[in-house]
C-alpha positions in Angstrom: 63.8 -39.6 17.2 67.2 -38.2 19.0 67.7 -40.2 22.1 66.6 -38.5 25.2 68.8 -36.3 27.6 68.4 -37.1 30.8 65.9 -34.1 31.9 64.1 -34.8 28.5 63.5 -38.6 30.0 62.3 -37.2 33.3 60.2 -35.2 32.1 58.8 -38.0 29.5 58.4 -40.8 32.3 56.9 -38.2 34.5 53.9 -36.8 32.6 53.4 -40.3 31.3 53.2 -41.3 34.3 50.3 -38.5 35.0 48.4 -40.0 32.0 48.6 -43.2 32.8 47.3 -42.4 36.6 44.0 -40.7 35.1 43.6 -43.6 32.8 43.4 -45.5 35.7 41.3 -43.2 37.8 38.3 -43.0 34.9 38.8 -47.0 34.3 38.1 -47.2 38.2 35.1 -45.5 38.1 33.6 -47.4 34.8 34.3 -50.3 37.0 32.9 -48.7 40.0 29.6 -47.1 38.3 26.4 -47.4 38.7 25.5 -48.8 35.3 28.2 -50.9 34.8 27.6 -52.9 38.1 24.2 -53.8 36.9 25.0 -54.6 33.9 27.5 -56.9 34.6 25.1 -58.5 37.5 22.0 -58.8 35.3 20.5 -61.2 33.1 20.5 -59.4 29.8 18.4 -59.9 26.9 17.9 -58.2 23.2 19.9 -55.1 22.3 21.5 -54.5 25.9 23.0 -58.0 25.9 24.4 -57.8 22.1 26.1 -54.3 23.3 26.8 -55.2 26.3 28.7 -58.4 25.7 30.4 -56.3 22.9 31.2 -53.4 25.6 32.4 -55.8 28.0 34.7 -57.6 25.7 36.1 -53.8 24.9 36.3 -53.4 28.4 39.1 -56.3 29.0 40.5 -55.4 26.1 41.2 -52.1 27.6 42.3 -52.9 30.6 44.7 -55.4 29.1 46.0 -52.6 26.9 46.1 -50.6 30.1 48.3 -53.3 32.0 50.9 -53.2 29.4 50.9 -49.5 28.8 51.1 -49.3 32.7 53.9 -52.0 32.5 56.0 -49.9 30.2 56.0 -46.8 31.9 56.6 -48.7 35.5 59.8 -49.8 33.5 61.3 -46.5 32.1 60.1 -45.1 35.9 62.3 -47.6 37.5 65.8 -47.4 35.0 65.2 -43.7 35.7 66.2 -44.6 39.4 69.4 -46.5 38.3 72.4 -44.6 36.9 71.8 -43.3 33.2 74.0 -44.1 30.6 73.8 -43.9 26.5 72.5 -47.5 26.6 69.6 -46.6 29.2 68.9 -43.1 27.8 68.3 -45.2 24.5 66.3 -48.2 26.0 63.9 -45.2 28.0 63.5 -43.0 24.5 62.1 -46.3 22.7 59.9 -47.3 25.1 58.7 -43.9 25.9 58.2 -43.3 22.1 58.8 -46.5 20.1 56.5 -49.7 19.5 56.6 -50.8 22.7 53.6 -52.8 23.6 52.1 -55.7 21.5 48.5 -55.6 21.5 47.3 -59.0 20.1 44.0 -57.8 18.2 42.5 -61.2 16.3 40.7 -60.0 12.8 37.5 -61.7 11.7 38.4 -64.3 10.0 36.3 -63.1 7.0 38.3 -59.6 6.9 41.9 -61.5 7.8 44.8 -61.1 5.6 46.7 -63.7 5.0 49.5 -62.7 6.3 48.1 -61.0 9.1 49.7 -62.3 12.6 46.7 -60.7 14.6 49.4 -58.4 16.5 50.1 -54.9 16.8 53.1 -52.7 17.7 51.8 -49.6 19.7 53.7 -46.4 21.6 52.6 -45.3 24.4 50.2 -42.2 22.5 48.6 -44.8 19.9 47.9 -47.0 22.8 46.5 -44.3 24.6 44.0 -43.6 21.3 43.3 -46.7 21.3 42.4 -46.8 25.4 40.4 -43.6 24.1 38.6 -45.2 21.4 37.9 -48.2 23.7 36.6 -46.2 26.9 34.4 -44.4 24.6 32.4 -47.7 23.6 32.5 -48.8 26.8 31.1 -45.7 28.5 28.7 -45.2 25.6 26.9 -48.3 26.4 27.2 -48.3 30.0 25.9 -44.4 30.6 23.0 -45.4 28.0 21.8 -48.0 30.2 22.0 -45.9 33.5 20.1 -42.8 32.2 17.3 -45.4 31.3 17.6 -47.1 35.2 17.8 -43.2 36.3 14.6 -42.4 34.5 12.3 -45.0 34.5 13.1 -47.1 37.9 11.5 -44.3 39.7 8.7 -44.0 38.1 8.3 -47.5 38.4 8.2 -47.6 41.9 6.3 -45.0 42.3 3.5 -46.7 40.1 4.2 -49.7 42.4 3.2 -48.2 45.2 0.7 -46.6 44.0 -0.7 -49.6 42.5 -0.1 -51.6 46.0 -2.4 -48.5 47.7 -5.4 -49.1 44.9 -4.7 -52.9 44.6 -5.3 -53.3 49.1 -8.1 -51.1 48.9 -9.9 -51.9 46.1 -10.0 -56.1 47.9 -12.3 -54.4 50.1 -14.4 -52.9 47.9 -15.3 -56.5 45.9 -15.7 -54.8 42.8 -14.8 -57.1 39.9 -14.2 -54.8 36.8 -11.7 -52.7 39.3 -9.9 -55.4 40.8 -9.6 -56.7 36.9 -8.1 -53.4 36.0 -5.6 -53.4 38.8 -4.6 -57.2 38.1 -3.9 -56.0 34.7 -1.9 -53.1 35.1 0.4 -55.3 38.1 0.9 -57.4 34.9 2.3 -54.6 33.0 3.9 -53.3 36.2 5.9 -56.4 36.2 6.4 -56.7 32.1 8.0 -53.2 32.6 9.9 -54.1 35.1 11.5 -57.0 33.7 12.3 -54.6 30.3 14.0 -52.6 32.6 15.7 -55.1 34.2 16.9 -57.2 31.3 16.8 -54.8 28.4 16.8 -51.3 29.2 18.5 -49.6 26.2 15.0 -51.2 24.4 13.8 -48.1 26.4 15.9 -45.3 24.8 15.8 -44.3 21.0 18.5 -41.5 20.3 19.9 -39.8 23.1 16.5 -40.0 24.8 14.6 -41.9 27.0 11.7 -43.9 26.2 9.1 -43.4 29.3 5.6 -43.8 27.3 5.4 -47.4 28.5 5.8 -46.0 32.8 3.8 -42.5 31.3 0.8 -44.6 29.7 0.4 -47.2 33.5 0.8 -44.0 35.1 -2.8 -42.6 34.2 -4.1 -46.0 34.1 -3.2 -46.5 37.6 -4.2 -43.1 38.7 -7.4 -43.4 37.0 -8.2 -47.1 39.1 -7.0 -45.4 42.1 -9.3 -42.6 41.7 -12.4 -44.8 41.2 -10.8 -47.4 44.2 -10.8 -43.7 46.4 -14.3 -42.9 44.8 -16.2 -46.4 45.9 -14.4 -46.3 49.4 -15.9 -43.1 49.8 -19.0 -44.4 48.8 -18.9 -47.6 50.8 -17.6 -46.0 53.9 -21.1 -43.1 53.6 -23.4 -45.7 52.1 -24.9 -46.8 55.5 -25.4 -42.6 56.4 -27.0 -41.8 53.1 -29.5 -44.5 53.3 -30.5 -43.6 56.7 -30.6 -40.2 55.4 -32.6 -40.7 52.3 -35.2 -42.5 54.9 -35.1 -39.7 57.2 -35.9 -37.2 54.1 -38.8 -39.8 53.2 -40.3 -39.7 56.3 -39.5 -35.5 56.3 -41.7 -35.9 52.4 -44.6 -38.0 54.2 -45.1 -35.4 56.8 -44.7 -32.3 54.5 -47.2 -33.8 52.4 -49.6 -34.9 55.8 -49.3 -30.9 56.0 -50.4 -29.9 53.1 -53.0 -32.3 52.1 -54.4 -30.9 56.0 -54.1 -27.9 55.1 -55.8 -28.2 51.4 -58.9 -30.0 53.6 -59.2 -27.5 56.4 -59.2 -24.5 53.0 -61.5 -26.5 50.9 -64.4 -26.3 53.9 -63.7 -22.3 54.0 -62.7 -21.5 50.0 -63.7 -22.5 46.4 -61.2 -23.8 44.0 -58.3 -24.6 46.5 -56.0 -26.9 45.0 -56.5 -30.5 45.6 -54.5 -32.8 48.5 -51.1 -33.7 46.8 -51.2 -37.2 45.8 -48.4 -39.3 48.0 -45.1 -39.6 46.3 -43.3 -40.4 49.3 -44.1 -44.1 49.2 -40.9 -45.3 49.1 -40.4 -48.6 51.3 -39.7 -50.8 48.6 -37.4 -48.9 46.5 -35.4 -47.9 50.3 -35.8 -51.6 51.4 -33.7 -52.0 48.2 -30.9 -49.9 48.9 -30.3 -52.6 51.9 -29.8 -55.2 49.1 -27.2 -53.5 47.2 -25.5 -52.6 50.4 -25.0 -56.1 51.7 -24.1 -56.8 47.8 -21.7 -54.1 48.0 -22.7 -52.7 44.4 -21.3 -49.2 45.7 -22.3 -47.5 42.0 -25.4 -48.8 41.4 -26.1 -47.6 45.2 -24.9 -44.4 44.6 -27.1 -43.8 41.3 -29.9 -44.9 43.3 -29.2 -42.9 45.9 -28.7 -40.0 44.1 -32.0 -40.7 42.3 -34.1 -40.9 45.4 -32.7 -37.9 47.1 -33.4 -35.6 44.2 -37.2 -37.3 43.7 -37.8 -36.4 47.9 -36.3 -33.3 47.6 -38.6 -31.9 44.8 -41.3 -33.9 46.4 -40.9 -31.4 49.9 -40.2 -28.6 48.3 -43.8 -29.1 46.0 -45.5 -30.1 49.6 -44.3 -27.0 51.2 -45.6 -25.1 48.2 -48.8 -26.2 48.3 -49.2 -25.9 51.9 -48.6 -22.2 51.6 -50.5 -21.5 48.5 -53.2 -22.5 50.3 -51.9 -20.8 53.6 -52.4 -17.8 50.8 -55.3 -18.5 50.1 -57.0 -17.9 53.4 -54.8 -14.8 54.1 -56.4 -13.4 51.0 -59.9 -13.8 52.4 -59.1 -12.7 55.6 -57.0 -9.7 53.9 -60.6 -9.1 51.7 -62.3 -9.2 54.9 -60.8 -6.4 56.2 -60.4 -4.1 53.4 -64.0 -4.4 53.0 -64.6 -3.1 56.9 -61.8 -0.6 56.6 -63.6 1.0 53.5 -67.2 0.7 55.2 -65.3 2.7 57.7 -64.4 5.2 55.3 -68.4 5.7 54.4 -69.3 6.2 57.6 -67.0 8.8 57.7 -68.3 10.3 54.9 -72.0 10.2 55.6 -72.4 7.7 52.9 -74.1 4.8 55.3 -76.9 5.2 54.6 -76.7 5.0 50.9 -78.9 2.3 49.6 -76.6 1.6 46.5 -73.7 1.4 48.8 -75.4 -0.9 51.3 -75.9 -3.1 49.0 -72.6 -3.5 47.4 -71.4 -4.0 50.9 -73.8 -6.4 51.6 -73.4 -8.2 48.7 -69.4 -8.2 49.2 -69.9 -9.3 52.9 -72.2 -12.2 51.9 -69.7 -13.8 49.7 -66.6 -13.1 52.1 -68.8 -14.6 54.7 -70.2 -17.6 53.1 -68.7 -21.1 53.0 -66.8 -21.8 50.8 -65.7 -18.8 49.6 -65.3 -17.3 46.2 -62.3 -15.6 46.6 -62.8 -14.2 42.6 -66.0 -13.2 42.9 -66.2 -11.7 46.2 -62.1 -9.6 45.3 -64.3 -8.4 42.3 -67.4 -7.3 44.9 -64.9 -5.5 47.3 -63.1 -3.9 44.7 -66.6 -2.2 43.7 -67.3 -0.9 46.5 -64.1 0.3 47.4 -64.6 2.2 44.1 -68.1 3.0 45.0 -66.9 4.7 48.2 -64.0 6.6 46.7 -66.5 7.7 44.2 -68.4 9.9 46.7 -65.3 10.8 48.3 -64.2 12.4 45.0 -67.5 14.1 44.9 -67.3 15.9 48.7 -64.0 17.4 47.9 
């Protein structure tokens, strides 16, 4: 190449010189990142610390390369402050374009050429390629191993604290099969972790991120903390729903009291009432129990039981209550019988029918049964109804 005029020197040092100070900038903040600070401050294992150690060699490689580039250009800069002759023009041309820096560059020894030195003449652009090249490795490795930190740390603490909520509450609870559960996701918590830690590009296939591990803890934990939130719940009511299931049982025993009165008191006055409801409500033993299993603190087997009892007491009132008023029915039929039978001997008097010896006699006959105790509800609703037909009978035979 024709050696450089003056202005074509200028202009040569200067926009080398604007390379060379983004060079520097981007190799700042590789140094300055994120994912490079960790990985250089960790304990690496597996994939991350083969590529790593490989990435960091690159790395002062690079920076190397970069001192001498730097160291080249920081030369032409400074002969361009000095009065230019032919000689300096030349000397600024070569090493603005010529083989200027030596990068030493040792081959495997199983790919080495025998007559190869292990040096390399660069300019100042193949350098740059090779600052390119190098960078690109570098930041390959280093942005892999941040995405995965990005990605997965958070969800790691969450699980963590999470898992710290569940693990404190479910010590109160004494449950083992929970607490076991909890101990055994803390256990992956902290395998996970340490992956993380040590080995995070084991976490990312592709260009993605491998979360299944954090994803599959995740529901594991949520599931234990649900059940820790569930028996808490259970624990913290037990003590109201076993007063309340004795409160309903004593509610059962004096529905049934009720109704078995109320069966006696219709059984003097009616045929066929239904007999006293046997006593279901018995239930010391089986509520004595519930005490047991709440000093154990078995919260589930409490809760089935509770459950179990409230459901027997609740159809146990409601067939108490029944009966008591099918039998309240009862009587209000008879009484109901009773005075249909007066309204309708009303009715013959009216008509002038009172006298009538047939009709007298159905009346009477109704009358005696409605009257008698115990009652026949059937037969004596079948004696009113005929005279109630009796009576309309001659009603239908005035008009």
């Amino acid at each position: 190449m024709a050696t450089f005029s003056r202005e074509q020197a200028a202009n040569a040092v200067d926009k080398a010189s604007g390379e060379r100070d983004v060079i520097q900038e981007n190799l700042l903040d590789v140094d300055a990142s994120f994912g490079k600070r960790l990985l250089a401050g960790a304990e690496l294992s597996g994939q991350t610390k083969q590529r790593w150690d490989e990435a960091a060699a690159v790395l002062a490689g690079l920076w190397e390369l970069y001192s001498d580039y730097s160291a080249v250009i920081d030369r032409a800069s400074e002969m361009m402050t000095r009065r230019l002759g032919a000689s300096e023009l030349a000397e600024i041309t070569a090493l603005m374009t010529g083989p200027s820096i030596q990068l030493a560059r040792p081959t495997p020894l199983a790919r080495r050429d025998v007559a190869d030195s292990g040096h390399q003449q660069l300019t100042l652009a193949s350098a740059v390629t090779h600052m390119r090249r190098a960078f690109a490795i570098v930041t390959a490795v280093v942005s892999a191993a941040e995405q995965v930190w990005n990605e997965v740390a958070g969800k790691l603490d969450e699980l963590g604290t999470e898992l710290g909520h569940a693990t404190s509450l479910a010590a109160s609870l004494g449950d083992k099969a929970l607490t076991g559960e909890l101990a055994a996701a803390q256990a992956e918590l902290v395998r996970l972790r340490e992956v993380l830690n040590s080995d995070p590009l084991a976490m990312r296939f592709g260009d993605a991120v491998d979360s299944s591990g954090a994803d599959r803890l995740r529901n594991k934990v949520a599931a234990a903390a649900v059940r820790a939130a569930d028996l808490a719940r259970l624990r913290d009511g037990a003590r109201q729903r076993v007063a309340a299931v004795a409160a309903a049982a004593a509610a059962a025993h004096a529905a049934r009291e009720d109704a078995a009165a109320a069966c006696q008191r219709a059984a003097a006055k009616i045929t066929a009432v239904p007999a006293a409801p046997a006593d279901r409500t018995d239930l010391s033993a089986r509520i004595a129990a519930l005490d047991t299993l709440l000093a154990a603190g078995r919260w589930t087997r409490l809760s089935s039981e509770l459950d179990l009892l409230e459901r027997e007491l609740t159809s146990a009132t409601s067939f108490f209550r029944d009966t008591e008023r099918t039998v309240a029915g009862l009587l209000s039929r008879r009484d109901e019988l009773r005075g249909l039978l007066d309204a309708y001997r009303a009715k013959a008097a009216r008509l002038g029918a009172i006298e009538d010896a047939g009709l007298a006699a159905r009346y009477d006959y109704a009358r005696e049964l409605l009257w008698t105790a115990p009652c026949d509800l059937t037969a004596a609703a079948d004696a009113v109804n005929r005279f109630q037909q009796a009576v309309l009978a001659i009603g239908a035979q005035q008009s």
